[in-house]
VOTORTOR-160795 format. One record per residue (C-alpha): residue number from 1; residue in one letter; chain; x, y, z. Coordinates in nm, 2 decimals. Example, Ala and Ser with C-alpha at 12.3 -4.5 7.8 and 13.67 -1.06 7.14 Angstrom:
resi resn chain c1 c2 c3
1 A A 1.23 -0.45 0.78;
2 S A 1.37 -0.11 0.71;
***
This chain:
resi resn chain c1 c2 c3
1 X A -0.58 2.02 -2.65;
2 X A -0.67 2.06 -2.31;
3 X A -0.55 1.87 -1.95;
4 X A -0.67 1.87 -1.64;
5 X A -0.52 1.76 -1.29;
6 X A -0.80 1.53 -1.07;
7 X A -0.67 1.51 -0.70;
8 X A -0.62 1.18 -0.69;
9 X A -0.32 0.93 -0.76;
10 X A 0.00 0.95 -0.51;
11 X A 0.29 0.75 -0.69;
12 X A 0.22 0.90 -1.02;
13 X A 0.08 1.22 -1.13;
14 X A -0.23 1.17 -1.32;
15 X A -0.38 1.41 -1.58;
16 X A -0.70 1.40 -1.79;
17 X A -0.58 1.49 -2.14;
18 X A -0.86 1.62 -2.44;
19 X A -0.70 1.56 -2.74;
20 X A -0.87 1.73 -3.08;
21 X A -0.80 1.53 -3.42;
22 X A -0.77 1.70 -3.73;
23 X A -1.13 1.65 -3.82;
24 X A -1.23 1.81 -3.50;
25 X A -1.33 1.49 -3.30;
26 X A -1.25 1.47 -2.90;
27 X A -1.06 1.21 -2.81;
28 X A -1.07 1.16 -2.38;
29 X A -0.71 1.02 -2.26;
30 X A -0.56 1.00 -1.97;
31 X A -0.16 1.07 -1.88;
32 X A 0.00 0.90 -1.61;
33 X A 0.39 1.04 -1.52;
34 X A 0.66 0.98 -1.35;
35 X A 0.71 1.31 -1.07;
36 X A 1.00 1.19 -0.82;
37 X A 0.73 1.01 -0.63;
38 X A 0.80 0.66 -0.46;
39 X A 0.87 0.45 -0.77;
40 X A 1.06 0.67 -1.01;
41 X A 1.34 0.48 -1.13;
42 X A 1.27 0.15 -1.01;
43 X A 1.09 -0.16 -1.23;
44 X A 0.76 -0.03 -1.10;
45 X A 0.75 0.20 -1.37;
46 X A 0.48 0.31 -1.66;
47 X A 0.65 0.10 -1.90;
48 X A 0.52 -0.21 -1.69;
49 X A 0.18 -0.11 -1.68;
50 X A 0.21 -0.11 -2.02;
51 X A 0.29 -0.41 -2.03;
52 X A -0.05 -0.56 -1.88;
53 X A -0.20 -0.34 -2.02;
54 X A -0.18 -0.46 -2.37;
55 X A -0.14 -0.79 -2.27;
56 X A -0.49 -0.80 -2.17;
57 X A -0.66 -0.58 -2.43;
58 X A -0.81 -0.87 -2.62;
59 X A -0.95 -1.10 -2.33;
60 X A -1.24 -0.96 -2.21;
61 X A -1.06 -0.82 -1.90;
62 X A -1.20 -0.44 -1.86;
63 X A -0.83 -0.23 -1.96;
64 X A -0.83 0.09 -2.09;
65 X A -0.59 0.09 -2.44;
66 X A -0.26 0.20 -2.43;
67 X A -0.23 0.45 -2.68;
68 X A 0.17 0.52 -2.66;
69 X A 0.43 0.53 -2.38;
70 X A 0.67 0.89 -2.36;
71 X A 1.04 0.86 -2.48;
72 X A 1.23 0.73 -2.18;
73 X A 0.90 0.49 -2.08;
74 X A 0.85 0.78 -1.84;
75 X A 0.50 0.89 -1.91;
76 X A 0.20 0.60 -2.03;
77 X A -0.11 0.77 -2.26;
78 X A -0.42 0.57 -2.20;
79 X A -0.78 0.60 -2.35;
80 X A -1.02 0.72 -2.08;
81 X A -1.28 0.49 -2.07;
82 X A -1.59 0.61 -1.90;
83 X A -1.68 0.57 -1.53;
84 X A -1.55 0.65 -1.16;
85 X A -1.35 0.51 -0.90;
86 X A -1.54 0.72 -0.64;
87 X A -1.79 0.45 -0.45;
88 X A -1.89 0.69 -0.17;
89 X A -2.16 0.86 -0.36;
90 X A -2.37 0.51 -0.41;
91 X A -2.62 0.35 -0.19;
92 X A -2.54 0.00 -0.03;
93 X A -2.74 -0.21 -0.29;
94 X A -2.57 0.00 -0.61;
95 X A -2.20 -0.05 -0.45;
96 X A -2.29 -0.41 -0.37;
97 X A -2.36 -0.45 -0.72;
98 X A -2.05 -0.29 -0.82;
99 X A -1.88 -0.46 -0.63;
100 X A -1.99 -0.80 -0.75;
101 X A -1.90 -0.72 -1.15;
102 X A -1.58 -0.59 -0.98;
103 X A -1.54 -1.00 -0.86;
104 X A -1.65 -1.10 -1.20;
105 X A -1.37 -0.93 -1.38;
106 X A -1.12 -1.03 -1.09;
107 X A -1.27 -1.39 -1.17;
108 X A -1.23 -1.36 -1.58;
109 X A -0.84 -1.23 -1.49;
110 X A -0.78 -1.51 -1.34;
111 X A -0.91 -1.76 -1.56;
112 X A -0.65 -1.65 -1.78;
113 X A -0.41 -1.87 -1.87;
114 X A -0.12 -1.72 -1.75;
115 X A 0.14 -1.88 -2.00;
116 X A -0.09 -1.72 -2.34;
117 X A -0.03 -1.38 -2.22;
118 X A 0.26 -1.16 -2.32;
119 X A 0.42 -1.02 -1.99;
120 X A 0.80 -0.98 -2.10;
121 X A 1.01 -0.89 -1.82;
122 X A 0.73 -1.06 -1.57;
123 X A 0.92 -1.34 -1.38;
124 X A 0.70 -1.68 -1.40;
125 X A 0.74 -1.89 -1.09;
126 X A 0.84 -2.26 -1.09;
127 X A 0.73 -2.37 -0.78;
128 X A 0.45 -2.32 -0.54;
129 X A 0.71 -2.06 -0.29;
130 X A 0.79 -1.87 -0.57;
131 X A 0.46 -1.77 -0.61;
132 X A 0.53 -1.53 -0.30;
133 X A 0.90 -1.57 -0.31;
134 X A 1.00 -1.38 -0.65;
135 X A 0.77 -1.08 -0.61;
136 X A 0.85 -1.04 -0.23;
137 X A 1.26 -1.02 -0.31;
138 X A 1.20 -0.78 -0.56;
139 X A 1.03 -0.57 -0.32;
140 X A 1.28 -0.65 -0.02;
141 X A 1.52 -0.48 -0.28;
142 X A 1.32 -0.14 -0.31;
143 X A 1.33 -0.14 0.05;
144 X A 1.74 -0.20 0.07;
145 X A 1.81 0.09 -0.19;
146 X A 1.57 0.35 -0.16;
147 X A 1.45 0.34 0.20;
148 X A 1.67 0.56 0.39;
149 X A 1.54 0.40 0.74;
150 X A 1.28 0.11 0.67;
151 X A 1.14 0.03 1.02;
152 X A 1.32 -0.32 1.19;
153 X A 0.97 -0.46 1.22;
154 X A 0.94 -0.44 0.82;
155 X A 1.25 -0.59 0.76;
156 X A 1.18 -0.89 1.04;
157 X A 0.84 -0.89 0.81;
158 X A 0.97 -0.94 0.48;
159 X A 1.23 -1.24 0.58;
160 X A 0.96 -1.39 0.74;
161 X A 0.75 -1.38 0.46;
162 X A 1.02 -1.51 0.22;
163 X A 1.12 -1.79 0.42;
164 X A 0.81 -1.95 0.48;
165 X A 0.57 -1.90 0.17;
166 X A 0.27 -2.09 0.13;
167 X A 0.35 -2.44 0.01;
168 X A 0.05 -2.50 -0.25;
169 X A -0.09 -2.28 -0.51;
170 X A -0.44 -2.33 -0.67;
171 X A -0.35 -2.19 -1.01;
172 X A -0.12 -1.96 -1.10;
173 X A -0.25 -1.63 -1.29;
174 X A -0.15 -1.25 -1.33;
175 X A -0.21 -1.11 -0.98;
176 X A -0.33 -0.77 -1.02;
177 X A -0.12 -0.65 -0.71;
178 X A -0.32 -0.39 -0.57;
179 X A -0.75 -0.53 -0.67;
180 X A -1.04 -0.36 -0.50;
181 X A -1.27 -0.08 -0.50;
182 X A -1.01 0.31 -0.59;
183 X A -0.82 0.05 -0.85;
184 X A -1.17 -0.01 -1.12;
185 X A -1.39 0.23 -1.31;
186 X A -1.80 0.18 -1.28;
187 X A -2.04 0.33 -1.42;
188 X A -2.39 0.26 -1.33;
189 X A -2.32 -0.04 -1.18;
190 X A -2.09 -0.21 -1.46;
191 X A -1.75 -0.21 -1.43;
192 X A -1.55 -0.03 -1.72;
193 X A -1.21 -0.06 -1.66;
194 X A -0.98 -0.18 -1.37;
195 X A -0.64 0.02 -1.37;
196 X A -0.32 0.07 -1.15;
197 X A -0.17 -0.23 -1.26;
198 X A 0.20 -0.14 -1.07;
199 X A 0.22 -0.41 -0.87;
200 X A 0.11 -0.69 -1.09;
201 X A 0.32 -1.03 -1.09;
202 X A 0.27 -1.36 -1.19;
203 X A 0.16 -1.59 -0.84;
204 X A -0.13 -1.69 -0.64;
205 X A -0.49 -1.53 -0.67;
206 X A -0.52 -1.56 -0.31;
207 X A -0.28 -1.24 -0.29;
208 X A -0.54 -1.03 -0.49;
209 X A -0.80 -1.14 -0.23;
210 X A -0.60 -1.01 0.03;
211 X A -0.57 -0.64 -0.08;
212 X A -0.97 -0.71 -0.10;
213 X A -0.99 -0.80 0.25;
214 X A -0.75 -0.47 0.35;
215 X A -0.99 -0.27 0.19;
216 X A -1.34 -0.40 0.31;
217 X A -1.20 -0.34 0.68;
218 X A -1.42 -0.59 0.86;
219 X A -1.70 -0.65 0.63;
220 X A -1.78 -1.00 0.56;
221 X A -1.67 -1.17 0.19;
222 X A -1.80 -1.45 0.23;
223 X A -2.08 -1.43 -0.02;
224 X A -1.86 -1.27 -0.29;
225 X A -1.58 -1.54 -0.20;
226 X A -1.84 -1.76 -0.31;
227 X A -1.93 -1.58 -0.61;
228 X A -1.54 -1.60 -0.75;
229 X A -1.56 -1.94 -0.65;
230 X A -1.86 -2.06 -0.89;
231 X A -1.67 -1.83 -1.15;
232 X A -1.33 -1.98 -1.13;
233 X A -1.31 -2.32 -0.94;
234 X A -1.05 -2.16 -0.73;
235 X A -1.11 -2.25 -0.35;
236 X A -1.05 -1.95 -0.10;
237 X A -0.81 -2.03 0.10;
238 X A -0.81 -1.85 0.42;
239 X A -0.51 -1.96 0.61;
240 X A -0.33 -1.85 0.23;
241 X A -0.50 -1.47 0.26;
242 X A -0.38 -1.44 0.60;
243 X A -0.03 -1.49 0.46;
244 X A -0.08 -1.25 0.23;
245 X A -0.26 -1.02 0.43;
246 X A 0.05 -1.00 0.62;
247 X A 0.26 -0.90 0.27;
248 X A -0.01 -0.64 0.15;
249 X A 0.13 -0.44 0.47;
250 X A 0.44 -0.49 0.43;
251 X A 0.46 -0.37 0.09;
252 X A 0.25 -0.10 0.16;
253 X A 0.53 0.01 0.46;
254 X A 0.77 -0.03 0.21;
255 X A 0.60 0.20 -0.02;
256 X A 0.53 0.48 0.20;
257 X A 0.88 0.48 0.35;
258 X A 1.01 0.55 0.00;
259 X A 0.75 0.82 -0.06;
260 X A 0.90 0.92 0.30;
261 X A 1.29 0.88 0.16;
262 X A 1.25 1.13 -0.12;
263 X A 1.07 1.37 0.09;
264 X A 0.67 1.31 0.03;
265 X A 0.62 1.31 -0.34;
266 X A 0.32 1.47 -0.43;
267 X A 0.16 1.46 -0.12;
268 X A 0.40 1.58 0.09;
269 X A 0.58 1.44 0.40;
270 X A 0.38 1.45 0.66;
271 X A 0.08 1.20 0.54;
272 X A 0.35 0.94 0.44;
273 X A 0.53 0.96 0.74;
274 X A 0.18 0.87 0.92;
275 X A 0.08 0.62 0.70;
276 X A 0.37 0.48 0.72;
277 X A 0.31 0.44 1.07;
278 X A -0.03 0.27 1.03;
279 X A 0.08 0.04 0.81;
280 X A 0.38 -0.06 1.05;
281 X A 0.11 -0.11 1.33;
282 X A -0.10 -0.36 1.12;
283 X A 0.14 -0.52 1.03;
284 X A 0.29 -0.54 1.38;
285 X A -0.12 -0.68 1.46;
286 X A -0.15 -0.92 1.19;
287 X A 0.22 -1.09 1.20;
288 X A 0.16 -1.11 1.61;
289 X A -0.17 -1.28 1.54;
290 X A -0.02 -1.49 1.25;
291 X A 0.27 -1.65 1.47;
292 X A 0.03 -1.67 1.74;
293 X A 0.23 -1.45 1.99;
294 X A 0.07 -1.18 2.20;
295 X A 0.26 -0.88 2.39;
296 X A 0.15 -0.64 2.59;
297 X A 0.47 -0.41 2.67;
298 X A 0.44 -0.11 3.00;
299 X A 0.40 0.22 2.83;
300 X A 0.49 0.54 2.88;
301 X A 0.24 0.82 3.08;
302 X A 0.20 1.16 2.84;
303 X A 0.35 1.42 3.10;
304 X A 0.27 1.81 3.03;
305 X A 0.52 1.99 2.92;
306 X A 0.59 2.39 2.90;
307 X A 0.54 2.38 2.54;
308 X A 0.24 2.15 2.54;
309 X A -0.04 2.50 2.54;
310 X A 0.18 2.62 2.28;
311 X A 0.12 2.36 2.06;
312 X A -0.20 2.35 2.15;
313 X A -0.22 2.69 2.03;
314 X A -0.07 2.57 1.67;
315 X A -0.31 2.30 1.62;
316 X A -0.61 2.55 1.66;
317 X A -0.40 2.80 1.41;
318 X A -0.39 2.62 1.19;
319 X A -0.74 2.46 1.19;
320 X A -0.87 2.79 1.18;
321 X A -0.65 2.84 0.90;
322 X A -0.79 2.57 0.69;
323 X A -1.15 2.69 0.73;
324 X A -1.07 2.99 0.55;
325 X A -0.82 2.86 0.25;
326 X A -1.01 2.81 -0.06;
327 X A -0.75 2.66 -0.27;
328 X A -0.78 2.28 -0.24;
329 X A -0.41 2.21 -0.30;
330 X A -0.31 2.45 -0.04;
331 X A -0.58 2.38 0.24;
332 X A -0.47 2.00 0.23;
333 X A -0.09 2.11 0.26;
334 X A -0.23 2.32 0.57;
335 X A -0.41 2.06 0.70;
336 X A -0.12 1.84 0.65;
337 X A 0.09 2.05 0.90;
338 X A -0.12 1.93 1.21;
339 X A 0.00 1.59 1.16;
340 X A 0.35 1.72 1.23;
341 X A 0.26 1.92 1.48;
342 X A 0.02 1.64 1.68;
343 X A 0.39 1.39 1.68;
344 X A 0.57 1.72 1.79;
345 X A 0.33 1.77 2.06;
346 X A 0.36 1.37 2.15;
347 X A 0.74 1.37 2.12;
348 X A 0.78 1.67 2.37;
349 X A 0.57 1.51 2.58;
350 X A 0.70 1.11 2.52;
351 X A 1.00 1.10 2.31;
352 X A 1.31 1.08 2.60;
353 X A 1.09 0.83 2.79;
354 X A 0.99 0.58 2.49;
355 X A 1.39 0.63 2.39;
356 X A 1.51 0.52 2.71;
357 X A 1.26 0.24 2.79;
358 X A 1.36 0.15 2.43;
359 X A 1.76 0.17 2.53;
360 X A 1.66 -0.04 2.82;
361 X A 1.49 -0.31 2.66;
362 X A 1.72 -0.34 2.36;
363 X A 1.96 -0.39 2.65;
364 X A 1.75 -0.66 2.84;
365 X A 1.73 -0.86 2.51;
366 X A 2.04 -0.86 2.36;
367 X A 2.28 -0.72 2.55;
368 X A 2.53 -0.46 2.49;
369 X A 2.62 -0.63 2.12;
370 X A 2.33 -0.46 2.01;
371 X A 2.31 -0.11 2.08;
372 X A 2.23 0.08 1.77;
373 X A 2.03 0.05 1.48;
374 X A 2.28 -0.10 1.27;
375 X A 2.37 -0.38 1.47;
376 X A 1.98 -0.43 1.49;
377 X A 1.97 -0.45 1.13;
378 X A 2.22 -0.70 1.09;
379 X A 2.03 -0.92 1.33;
380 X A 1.66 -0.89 1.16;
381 X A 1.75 -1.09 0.84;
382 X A 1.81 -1.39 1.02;
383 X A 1.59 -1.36 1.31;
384 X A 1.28 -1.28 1.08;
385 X A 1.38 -1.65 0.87;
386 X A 1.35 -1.83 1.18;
387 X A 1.09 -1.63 1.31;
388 X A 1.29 -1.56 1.63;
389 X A 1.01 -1.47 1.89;
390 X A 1.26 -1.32 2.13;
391 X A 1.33 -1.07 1.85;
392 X A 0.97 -1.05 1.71;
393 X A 0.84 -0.99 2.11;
394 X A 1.14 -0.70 2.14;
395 X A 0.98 -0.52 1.78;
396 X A 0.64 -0.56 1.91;
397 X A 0.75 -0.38 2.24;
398 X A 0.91 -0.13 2.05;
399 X A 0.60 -0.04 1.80;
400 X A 0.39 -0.03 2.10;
401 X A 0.56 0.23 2.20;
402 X A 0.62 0.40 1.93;
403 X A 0.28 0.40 1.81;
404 X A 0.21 0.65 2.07;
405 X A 0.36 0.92 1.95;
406 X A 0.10 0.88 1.66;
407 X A -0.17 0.79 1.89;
408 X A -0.38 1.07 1.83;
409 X A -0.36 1.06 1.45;
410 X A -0.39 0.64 1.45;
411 X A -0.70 0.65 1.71;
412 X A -0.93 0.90 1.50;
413 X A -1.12 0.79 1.20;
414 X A -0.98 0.78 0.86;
415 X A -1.10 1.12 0.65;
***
């Protein structure tokens, strides 16, 4: 037997396993394990993969076969079907292609019919709000116990989002959770298998076109929208995927703060804490736009510091440093360290004025009553079910400002 570790996967670790049978035959698996990353211990775990997994092996639905779970439900063994996740090397008219089977196998999931398949332990809403309603209270949980300090603009986020779910649902299906291109296999331009079923739940197929419209980042739909249409019936509803637009970042806060809570996972701390950051910015965007409210807050002027050429110094250490390191592993925890060291260089040069502007404003808006972050806390619940724009304009303010101290991490392109 042989394994191998690719560098991909954050939650879980992932290894490609070779396994030889007595009569000398390869068999290609893959092993996905729990490592203290953002999920361990929770009901996100390998056992409910398995789940869906076998659930859908017989539907036509492209799964890889579950070939037995570790003792615990700690570690899943899959078969490795054949293919990649990895779009980049393709030209426009091959990953158009893929994309469009991708849409067809999206399409044949959700012409399921929901109530044939067995998903025990899946809760099955009753009504068109607990479509969003049960899977979003789960994940408000995960953010109550294992987020040591979950930003107050997530937690305005998620009571908004419970309280006022969309009112009608097209069909209910088994929402994949997490669809679009780093989540299928391909090969040539057929899809082989979809995977990284985590975050499936029972509720509306507009949420899986929202985690497609995170990750085409700008690029028109409209004709693959179409296509899922003609395959399914199901109308895209817009106004529905802005809703859950607004939910795919606020689950993906809440799952990089957790990564953040037990100290980066695999990946380390660093990249978490600035994703993390990116995700509480677009959400900040999209929930502003949403609720139709627009704030431009005064900012803070960068002043020089005595230490500002010495981190300056550090940065072009340790990018010199990362030109020379061979090792993967170890150039990317290198690299890594200029994140810390760019919000270093931002909070010697920021941090005491965004603090007291912050002091200032919390002040301003609710007076003395609430003047620390616990006090805030207790106020977001019920603020974020009546969407409180005082207290939504106040957040806003605040990630404004602290969105600077990421500023120039956030304004460069994505690696």
């Amino acid at each position: 037997m042989s394994a191998a570790r690719p560098a991909v996967g954050g939650s879980r670790e992932l290894y490609l396993v070779d396994v030889e049978t007595p009569d000398g035959a390869i068999v290609p698996l893959v092993l996905r394990c729990e490592a203290g990353g953002s999920f361990t211990g929770t009901d996100i775990s390998p056992a409910k993969e398995a789940v869906v997994y076998r659930a859908l092996e017989h539907t036509g639905v492209p799964v890889p076969r579950v070939v037995g779970m570790a003792p615990g439900n700690a570690a899943l063994l899959m078969e490795r079907v054949p293919g990649t996740t990895d779009m980049s090397q393709l030209d426009a008219a091959q990953r158009a292609r893929a994309t469009e089977h991708f849409i067809d196998a999206l399409a044949r999931l959700h012409n399921l019919d929901v109530g044939d398949l067995e998903l025990p332990g899946f809760a099955r809403p009753s009504t068109p709000e607990e479509h969003a309603r049960l899977d979003l209270d789960a994940w408000a949980r995960l953010g109550d116990e294992y987020v040591a300090h979950l930003d107050p603009l997530v937690r305005f986020a998620g009571a908004w989002l419970r309280a006022h779910p969309p009112t009608s649902v097209d069909r209910t299906v088994l929402v994949h959770g997490d669809a679009g291109p780093g989540n299928f296999l391909f090969e040539g331009d057929e899809v082989t298998g979809i995977v990284d079923w985590e975050f499936a739940h029972v509720g509306d197929p507009m949420d899986d076109w929202a985690w497609i419209d995170m990750r085409a980042a700008g690029d028109d739909l409209g004709q693959l929208q179409d296509r899922y249409h003609a395959a399914t019936g199901i109308t895209i509803d817009h106004d529905r995927i802005r809703y859950w637009r607004v939910a795919v970042d606020y689950r993906c806060a809440i799952t990089t703060s957790m990564a953040a809570s037990r100290g980066g996972g695999a990946r380390g701390l660093a990249p978490y804490l600035l994703v993390t950051e990116r995700y509480v910015v677009g959400l900040a965007d999209r929930l502003a736009a949403l609720l139709g409210v627009t704030e431009t807050p005064e900012l803070p002027a960068p002043v020089t510091t005595a230490r500002t050429r010495s981190f300056d110094l550090l940065l072009d250490g340790i990018r010199s440093a990362v030109r020379a390191i061979d090792d993967p592993e170890a150039r990317e925890a290198t690299r890594n360290l200029q994140i810390l060291v760019h919000y270093l260089r931002a909070y010697d040069e920021l941090g005491a004025q965004i603090e007291a502007m912050d002091r200032d404003d919390r002040l301003a808006t609710f007076g003395a009553a609430v003047g620390n972050d616990a006090a805030l806390r207790d106020l977001l619940d019920e603020a974020g079910r009546d969407g409180d724009e005082v207290v939504l304009r106040y957040l806003l303010r605040r990630t404004r400002r602290e969105q600077m101290l990421w500023a120039t991490l956030l304004d460069r392109p994505r690696r």
